[in-house]
Residue, then its C-alpha position, 0 to 999 in steps of 0.5 A: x285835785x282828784x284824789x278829792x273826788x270819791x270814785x272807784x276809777x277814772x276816765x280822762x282826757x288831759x293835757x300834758x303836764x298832769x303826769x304827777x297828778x296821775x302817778x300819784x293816783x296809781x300808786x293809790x291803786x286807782x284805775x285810770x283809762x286815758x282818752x286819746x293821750x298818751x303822756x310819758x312816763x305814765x304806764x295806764x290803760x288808753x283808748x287812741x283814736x286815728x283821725 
């Protein structure tokens, strides 16, 4: 799904279930940065917000 899209990175906010989807853009060495997720297995940058 993404890897259709022509960007130099990514900023997501995704639900549980996309851990392929995005190891598989990091080992294309696509920078991602992860929006209050956190999902496991996935070693990215993340911005965590405390409500």
């Amino acid at each position: 799904m993404f890897q259709e899209r022509h960007v130099d990175s990514y900023v997501l906010a995704l639900p549980n279930g996309m851990e392929s989807e995005l190891s598989f853009l990091l080992r294309r060495g696509k920078p991602i940065l992860l929006f209050n997720r956190v999902l496991s297995g996935i070693q990215t940058n993340m911005v965590l917000l405390q409500n």
